[in-house]
N, C-alpha and C positions, 0 to 999 in steps of 0.2 A: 603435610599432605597438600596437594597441588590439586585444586578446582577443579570439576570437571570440564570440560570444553561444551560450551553450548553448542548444542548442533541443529537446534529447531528456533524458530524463530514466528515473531509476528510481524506484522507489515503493519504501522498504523499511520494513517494519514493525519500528519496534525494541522494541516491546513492545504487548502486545492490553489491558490495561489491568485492571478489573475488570469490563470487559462485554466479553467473552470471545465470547460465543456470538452477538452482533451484531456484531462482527469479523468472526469466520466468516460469518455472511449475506452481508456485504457484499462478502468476500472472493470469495465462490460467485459474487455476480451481476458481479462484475468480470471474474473471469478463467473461469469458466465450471468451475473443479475440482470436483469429487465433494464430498460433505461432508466425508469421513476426507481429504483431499488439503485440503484449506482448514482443517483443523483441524491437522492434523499444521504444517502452514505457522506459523500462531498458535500451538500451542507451541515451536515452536523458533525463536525471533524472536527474534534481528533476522533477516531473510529477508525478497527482493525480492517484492513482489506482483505489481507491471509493469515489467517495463523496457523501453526505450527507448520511450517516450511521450510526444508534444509535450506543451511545458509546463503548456495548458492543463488536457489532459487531468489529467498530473499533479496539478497543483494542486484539482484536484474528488474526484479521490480522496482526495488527503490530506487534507482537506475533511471527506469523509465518514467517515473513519475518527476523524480526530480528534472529530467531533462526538460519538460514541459513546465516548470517552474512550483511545483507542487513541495511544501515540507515533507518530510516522512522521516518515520523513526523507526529503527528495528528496536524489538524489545524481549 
């Protein structure tokens, strides 16, 4: 029998990088948190950004975070 295909996904940020404060932007237009609520998130990372999000979605954030120099993991 063959696996099912994961189709939902989590965003977890395992580290905001040295661009710290464009993490948090990004972090804010994702999920909609206050700025101390999206900052507090990025320091204490690793911590989910989104969870359970198809994979596309997924994969655009991790995207966008990484391009800012952020780790991320899908899980």
């Amino acid at each position: 029998e063959e696996a099912e295909e994961k189709t939902s996904f989590d965003v977890v940020l395992k580290d905001p990088g040295d661009s710290k404060l464009q993490v948090i932007k990004i972090i804010r237009e994702i999920t909609s948190l206050g700025i101390k609520e999206a900052k507090e998130l990025a320091d204490n990372a690793p911590k989910p950004v989104k969870t359970d999000v198809p994979k596309e979605e997924a994969e655009g954030i991790r995207d966008r975070l990484v391009e800012v120099g952020a780790i991320v993991e899908l899980a």
